[in-house]
C-alpha positions, -999 to 999 in steps of 0.1 A, spaced: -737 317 355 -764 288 354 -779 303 324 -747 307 306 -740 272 310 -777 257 300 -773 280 273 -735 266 258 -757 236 265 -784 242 244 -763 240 212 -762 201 215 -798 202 211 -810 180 180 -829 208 167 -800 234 173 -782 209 154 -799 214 126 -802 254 126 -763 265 117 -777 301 120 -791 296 154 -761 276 163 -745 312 158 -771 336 172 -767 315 208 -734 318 212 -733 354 199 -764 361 232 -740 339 254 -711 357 250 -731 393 252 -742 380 290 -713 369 299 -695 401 294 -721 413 316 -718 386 346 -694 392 372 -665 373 381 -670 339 398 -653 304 393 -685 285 399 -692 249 388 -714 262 363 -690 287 349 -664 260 351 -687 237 331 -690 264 307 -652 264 299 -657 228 290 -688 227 271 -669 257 247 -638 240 246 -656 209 233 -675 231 208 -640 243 196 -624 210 188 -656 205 170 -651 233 147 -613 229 143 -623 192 130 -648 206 108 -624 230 97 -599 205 83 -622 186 57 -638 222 49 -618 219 11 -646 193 3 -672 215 14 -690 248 -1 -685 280 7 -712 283 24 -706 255 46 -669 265 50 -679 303 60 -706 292 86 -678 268 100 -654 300 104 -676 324 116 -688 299 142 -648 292 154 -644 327 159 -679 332 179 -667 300 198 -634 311 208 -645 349 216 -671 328 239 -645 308 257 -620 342 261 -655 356 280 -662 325 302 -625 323 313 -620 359 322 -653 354 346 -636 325 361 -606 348 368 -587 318 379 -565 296 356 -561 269 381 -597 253 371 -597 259 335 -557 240 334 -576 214 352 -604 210 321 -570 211 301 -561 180 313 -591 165 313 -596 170 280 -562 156 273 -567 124 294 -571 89 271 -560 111 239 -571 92 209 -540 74 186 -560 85 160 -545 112 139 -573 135 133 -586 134 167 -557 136 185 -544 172 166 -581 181 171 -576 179 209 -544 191 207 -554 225 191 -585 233 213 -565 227 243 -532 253 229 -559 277 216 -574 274 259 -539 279 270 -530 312 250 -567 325 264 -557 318 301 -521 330 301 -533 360 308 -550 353 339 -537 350 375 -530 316 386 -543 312 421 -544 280 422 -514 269 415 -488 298 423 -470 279 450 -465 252 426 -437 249 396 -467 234 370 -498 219 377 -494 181 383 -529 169 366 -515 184 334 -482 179 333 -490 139 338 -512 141 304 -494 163 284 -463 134 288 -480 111 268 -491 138 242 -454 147 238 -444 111 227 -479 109 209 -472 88 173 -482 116 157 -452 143 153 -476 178 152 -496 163 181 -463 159 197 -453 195 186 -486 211 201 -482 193 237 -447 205 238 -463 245 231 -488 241 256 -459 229 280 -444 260 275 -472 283 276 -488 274 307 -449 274 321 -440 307 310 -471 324 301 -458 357 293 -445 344 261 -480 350 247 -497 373 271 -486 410 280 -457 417 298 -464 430 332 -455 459 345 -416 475 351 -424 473 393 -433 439 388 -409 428 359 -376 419 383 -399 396 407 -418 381 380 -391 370 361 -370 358 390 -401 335 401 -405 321 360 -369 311 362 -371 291 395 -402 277 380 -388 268 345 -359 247 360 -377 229 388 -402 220 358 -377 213 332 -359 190 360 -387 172 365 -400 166 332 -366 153 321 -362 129 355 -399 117 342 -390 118 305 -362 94 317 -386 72 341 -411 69 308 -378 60 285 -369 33 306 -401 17 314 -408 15 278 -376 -4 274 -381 -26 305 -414 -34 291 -400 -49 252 -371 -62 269 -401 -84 296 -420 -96 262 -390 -108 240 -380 -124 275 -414 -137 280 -420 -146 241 -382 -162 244 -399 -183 275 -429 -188 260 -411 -203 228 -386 -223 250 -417 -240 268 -436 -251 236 -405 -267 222 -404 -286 257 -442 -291 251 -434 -305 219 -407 -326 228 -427 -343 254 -454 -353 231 -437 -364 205 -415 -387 231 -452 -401 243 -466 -401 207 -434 -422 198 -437 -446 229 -474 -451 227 -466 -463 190 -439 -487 199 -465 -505 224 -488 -507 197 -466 -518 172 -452 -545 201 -488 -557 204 -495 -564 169 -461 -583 161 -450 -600 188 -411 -610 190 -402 -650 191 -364 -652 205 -345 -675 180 -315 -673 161 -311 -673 121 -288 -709 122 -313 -730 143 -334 -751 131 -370 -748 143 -375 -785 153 -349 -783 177 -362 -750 188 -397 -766 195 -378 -797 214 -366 -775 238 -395 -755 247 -417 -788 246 -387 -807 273 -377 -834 241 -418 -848 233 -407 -851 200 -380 -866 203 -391 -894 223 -421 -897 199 -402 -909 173 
């Protein structure tokens, strides 16, 4: 198991990087010893899983600027998607479990990207893990309706921006839920119990997506109803703001003005003599 993984490893190696042939040739050797290996979900196995599902996304990117590319270029890039993905079918079958590799599912999901590109990317390499694994026994998680870590990141994903990355969480929603929509259908003995146990699933799932589809609906509107309050506040307060300094502004002029042209109290019809006798007590008067 250690070897597969420093092998998956290897291909991030700057001069792997540069070898597209040997790029190939690795993975090719990887996935011959794995089909070898027994079953074990080991860390290393497990870290396997991630490293391939990484290299996927890579290739998917690649794959959707390939109509700029040459052929050559554009039929490495496919032969490597398929050697990638046979790879990853390999490493989960030898984890046996899909309860670890849902887990790398959501981690790879966590913090998706708003951009575009990136985001149908992810979205892609983590359906294409999904259809692998639906085949496999979940032990993990078979007393549960849907794995919690996953079902909290693919909500986001299902109101993504973008409307395919939106479409693709809502197919991996219902793979991983009913995963005999892609992988064979078990046997008759089996069949009645089965089915009986993917109903009871399906509607506590479906119940409580939509009571947190609702809980995400309305915080999303008690958040843009809290900023135009707070923006309606904020607005209300600078006008306040505003008003004060300019009454300051105003009063701080009138001082100044008060300063520089000081008022004399006299009326229009008086003559200023007699004004100046009655401030002086009549000197001028008895002057003359």
């Amino acid at each position: 198991m250690f070897l597969l993984s420093i092998l998956i490893k290897h291909l991030d190696h700057k001069n792997v990087l540069k070898e597209p042939s040997m790029q190939l040739d690795i993975v090719e050797v990887t996935t011959a010893l794995a089909q070898h290996v027994k079953a074990d979900p080991s860390v290393a196995i497990i870290g396997a899983v991630s490293d391939a599902m990484r290299h996927l996304r890579k290739s998917i990117h690649c794959s959707l600027d390939d109509a700029n590319l040459g052929a050559e270029i554009k039929n490495w890039n496919k032969n490597l998607r398929e050697v990638v993905d046979k790879c990853l079918t390999e490493f989960a079958y030898k984890v046996g479990d899909a309860g670890p590799i849902l887990n790398i599912m959501a981690v790879m999901l966590e913090n998706i990207s708003n951009i575009t590109v990136i985001a149908r990317t992810t979205i892609s390499a983590v359906y294409r893990t999904a259809q692998i694994v639906a085949s496999l026994p979940n032990l993990s998680y078979q007393n549960k309706a849907f794995p919690e870590a996953l079902f909290h990141q693919l909500l986001p994903a299902m109101v993504h921006p973008d409307h395919e990355t939106r479409v693709g969480a809502h197919r991996i929603f219902s793979v991983v839920l009913v995963p005999s929509s892609v992988s064979p259908c078990p046997s008759s003995t089996n069949r009645v119990s089965d089915l009986s146990r993917t109903l009871s699933r399906t509607v506590s799932v479906f119940s409580s997506s939509a009571a947190l589809f609702d809980k995400l609906r309305r915080d999303k509107t008690s958040t843009r109803e809290n900023v135009f309050q707070d923006s309606k506040n904020n607005a209300h307060e600078g006008e306040q703001i505003s008003n004060g300094m300019l009454a300051r502004l105003q009063s701080s002029t009138s001082r100044v003005y008060s300063m520089k042209n000081p008022l004399v109290p006299s009326t229009s019809d008086e003559n200023p003599v007699n004004s100046l006798n009655k401030e002086t007590g009549g000197w001028f008067s008895k002057a003359e």
